[in-house]
N, C-alpha and C positions, 0 to 999 in steps of 0.2 A: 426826154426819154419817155418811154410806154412803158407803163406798170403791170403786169395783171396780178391779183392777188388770186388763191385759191387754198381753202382752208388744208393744211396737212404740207406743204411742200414751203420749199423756200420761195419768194417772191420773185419774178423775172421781169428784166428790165429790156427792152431794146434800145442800142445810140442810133444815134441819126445814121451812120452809115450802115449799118443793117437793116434799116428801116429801108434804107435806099437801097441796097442791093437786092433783096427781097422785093421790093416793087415790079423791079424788073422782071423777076422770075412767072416760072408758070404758077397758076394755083395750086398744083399737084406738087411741086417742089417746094412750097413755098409750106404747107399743110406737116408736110415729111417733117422738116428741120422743125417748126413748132411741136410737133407731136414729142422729135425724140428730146429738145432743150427740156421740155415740160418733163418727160420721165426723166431723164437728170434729175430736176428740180422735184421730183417726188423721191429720191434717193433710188432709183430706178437702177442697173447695170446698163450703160451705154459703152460706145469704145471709144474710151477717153485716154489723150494722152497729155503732156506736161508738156511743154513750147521751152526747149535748153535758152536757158539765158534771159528768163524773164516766169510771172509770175500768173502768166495765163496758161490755161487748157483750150486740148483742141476737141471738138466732137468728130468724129466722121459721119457723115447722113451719105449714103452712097457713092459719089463723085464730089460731094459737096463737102466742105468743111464748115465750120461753126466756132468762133473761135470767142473763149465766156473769158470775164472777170472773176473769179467767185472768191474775194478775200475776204470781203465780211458775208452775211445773213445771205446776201440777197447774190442774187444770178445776173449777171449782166453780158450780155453778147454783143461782141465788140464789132464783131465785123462776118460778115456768110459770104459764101464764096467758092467757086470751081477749086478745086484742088491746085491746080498750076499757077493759080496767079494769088491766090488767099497768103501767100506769107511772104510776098516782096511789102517793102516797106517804100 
């Protein structure tokens, strides 16, 4: 996983499969979801929901979803993704 530290916010992490879906994307989508994870991670207002049945949150970044870990410190983002397919298992 990718770390970035930056002084004042909590640490963000990416998994491999975010890492990989993000590759895929445009640089302009790809910028967006970084921008809004990071204001989360600055304690920022995003439009955050709870995932019923489990212990994740989801972002919304336009069409996109963003789906974090955040039980301890740190920010971790599990998985990015178009809306219609981001939460089949």
């Amino acid at each position: 996983m990718a770390a970035s530290y930056i002084d004042g916010m909590k640490p963000v992490e990416y998994s491999k499969a975010a890492q990989k879906s993000m590759s895929r994307m445009q640089p302009k989508r790809v910028a967006a979801i970084k921008a809004k994870v990071h204001a989360y991670a600055h304690g920022e207002r995003v439009d955050l929901k709870r995932l019923v049945g489990t212990t994740l949150v989801r972002i919304r970044v336009g069409d996109d979803r963003v789906i974090i870990d955040e039980r301890t410190n740190l920010v971790v983002v599990v998985d990015v993704g178009p809306r219609g397919g981001i939460y089949k298992e």
